[in-house]
N, CA, C and O of each residue as an XYZ file, in Angstrom:
336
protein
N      57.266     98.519     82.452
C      57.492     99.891     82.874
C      58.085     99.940     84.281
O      58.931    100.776     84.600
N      57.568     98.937     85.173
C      58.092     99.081     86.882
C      59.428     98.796     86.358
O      60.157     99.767     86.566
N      60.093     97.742     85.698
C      61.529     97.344     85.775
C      62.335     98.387     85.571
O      63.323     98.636     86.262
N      61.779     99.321     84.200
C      62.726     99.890     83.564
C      62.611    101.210     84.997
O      63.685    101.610     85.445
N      61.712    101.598     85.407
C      61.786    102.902     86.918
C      62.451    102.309     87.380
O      63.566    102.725     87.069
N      62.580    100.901     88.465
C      63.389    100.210     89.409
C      65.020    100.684     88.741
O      65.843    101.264     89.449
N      65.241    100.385     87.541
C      66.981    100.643     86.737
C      67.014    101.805     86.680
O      68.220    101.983     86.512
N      66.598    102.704     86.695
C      66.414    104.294     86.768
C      66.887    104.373     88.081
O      68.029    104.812     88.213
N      66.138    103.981     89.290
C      66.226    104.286     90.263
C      67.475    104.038     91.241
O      67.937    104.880     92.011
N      67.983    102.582     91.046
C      69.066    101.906     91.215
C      70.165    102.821     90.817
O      70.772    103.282     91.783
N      70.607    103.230     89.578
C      70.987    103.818     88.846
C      71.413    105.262     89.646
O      72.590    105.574     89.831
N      70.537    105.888     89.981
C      70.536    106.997     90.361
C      71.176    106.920     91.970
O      72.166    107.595     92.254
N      70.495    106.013     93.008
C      70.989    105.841     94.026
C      72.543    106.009     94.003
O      73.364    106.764     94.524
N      72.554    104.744     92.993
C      74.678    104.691     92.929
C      75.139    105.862     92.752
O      76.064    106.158     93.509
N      74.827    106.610     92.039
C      75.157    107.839     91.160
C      75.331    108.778     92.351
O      76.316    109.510     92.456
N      74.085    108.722     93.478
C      74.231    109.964     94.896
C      75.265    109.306     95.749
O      76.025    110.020     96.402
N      75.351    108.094     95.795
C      76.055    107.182     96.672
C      77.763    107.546     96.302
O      78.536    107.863     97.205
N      78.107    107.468     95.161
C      79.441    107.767     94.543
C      79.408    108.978     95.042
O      80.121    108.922     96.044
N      78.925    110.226     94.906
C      79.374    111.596     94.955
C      79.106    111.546     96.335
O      80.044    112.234     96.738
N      78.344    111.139     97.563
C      78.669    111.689     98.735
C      79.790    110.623     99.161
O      80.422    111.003    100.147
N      80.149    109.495     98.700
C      81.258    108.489    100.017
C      82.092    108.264     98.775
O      83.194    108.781     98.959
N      81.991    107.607     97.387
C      83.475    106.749     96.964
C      84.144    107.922     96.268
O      85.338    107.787     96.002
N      83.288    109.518     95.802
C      84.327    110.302     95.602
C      85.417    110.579     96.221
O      86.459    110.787     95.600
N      85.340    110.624     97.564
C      86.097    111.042     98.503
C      86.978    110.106     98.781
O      88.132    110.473     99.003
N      86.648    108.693     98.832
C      87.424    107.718     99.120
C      88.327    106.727     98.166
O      89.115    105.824     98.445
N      87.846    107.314     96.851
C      88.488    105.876     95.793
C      88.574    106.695     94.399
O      87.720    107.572     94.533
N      88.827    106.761     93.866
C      89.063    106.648     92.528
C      88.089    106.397     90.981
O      87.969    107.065     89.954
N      87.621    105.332     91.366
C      86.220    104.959     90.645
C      85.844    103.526     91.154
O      86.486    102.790     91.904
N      84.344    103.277     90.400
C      83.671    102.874     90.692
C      83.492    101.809     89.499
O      82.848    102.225     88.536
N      84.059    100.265     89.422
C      83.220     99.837     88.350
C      82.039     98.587     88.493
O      82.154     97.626     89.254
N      80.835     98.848     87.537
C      79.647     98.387     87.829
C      79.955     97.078     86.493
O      80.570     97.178     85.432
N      79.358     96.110     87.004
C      79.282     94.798     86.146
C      78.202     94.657     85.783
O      77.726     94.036     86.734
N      76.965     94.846     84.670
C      75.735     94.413     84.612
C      75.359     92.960     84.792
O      75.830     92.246     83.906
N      74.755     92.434     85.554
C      74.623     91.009     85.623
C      72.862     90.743     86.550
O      72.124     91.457     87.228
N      72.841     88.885     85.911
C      71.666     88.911     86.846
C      72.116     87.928     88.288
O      72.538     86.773     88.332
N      71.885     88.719     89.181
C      72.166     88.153     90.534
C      71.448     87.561     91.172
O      70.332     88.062     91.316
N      71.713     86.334     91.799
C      70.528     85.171     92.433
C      69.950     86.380     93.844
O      70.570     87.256     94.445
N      68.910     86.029     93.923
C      67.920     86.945     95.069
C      68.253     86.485     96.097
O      67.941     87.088     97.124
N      69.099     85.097     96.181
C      69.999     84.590     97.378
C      70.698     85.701     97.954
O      70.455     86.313     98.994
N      71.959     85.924     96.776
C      72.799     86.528     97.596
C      72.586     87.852     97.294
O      73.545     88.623     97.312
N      71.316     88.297     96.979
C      70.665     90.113     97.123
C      70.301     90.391     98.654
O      70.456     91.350     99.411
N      69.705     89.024     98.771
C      69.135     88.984    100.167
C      69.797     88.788    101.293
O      69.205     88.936    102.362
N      71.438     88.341    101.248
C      71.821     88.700    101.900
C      72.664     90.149    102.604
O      73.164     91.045    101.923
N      72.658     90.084    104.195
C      73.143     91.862    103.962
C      74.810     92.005    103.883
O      75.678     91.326    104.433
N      74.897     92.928    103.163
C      76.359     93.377    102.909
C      77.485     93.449    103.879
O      78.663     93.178    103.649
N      76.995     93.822    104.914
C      78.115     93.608    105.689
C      78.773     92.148    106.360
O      79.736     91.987    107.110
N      77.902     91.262    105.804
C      78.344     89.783    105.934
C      79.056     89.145    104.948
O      79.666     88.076    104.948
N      78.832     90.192    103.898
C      79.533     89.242    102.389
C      81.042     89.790    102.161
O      81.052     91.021    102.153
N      82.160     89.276    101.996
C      83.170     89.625    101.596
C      83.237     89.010     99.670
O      82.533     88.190     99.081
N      84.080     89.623     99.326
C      83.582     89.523     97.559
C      85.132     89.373     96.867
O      85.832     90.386     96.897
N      85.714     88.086     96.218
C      86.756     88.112     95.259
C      86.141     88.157     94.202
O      84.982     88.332     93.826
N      87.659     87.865     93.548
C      87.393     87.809     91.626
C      88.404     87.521     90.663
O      89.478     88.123     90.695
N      88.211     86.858     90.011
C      89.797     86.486     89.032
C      89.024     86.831     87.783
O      87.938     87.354     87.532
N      90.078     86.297     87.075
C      89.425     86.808     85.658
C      88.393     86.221     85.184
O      87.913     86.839     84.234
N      87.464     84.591     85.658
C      86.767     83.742     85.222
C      86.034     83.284     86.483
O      85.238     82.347     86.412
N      86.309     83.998     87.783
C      85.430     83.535     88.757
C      85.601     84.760     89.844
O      86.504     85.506     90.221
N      83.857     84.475     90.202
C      83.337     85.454     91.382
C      83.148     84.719     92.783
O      82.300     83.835     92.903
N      83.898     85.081     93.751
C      83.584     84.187     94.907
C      83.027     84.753     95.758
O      83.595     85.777     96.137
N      81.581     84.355     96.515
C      81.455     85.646     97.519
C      81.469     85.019     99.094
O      80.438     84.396     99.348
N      82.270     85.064     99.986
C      82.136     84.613    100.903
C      81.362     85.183    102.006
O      81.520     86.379    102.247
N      80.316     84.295    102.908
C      79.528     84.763    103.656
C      79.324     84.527    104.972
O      78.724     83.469    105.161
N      79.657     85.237    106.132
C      79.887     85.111    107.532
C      78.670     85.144    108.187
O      77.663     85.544    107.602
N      78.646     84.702    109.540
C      77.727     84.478    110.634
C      77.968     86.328    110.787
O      76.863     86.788    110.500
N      78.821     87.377    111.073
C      78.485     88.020    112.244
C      79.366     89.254    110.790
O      79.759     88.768    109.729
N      79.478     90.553    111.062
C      80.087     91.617    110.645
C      81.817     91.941    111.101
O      82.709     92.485    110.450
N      81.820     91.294    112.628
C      83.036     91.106    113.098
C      83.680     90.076    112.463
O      84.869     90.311    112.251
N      83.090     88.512    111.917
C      83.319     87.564    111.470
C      83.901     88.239    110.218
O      85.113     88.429    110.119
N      83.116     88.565    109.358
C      84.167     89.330    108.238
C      85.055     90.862    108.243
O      85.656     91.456    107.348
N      84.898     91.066    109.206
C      85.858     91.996    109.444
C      87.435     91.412    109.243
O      88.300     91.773    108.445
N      87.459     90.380    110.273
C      88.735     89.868    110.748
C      89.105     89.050    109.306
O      90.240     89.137    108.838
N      88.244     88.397    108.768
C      88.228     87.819    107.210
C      89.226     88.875    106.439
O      90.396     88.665    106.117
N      88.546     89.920    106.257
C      89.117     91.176    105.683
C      90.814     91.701    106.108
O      91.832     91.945    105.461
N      90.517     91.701    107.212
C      91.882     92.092    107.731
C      93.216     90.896    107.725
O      94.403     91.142    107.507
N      92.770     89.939    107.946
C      93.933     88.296    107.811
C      93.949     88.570    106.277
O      95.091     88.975    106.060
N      93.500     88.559    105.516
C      93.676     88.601    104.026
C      93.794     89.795    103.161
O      93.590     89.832    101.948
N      94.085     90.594    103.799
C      94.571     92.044    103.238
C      95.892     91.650    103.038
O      96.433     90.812    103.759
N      96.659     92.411    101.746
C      97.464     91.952    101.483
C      98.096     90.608    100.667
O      99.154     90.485    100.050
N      96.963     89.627    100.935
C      97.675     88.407    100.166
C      97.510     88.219     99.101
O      96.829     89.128     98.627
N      97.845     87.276     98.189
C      97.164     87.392     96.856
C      96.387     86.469     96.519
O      96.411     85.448     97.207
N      95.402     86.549     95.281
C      94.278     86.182     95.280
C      94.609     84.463     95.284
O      93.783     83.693     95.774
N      95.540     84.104     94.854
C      95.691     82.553     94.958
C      95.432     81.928     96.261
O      94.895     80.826     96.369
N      95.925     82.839     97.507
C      96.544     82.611     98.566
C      94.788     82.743     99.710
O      94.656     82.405    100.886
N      94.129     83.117     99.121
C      92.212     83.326     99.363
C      91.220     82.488     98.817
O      90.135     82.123     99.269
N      92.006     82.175     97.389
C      90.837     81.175     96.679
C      91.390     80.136     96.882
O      90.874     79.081     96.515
């Protein structure tokens, strides 16, 4: 019963989260169901930068928020070959 409230809840967060920030900013939103190592749950988001090809997820993870900032910004633009 806790799991299935926790997916309710999750669920719902995204759901307020989309209508106050990615309406405004994007287009949509797509969600992947998966089970994710508590590794990289536990780490915080603003350290992780995140690719993807059709057969692989890469998530790269920085010391500092500025550290992936600049990550973000040198690799804007390139293509995914040119990152992985």
């Amino acid at each position: 019963m806790k799991k299935k409230k926790l997916e309710i809840t999750q669920k719902q967060e995204f759901q307020k989260f989309y209508k106050k920030y990615l309406n405004k900013t994007s287009d949509k939103m797509i969600c992947i169901k998966t089970d994710m190592s508590q590794e990289i749950c536990d780490i915080d988001d603003e350290l992780k930068a995140i690719y993807h090809s059709r057969d692989t997820v890469c998530i790269w993870v920085f010391k500092t928020r500025e550290d992936r900032n600049r990550f973000m910004d040198e690799t804007s633009g390139m293509k995914k070959e040119e990152i992985l």
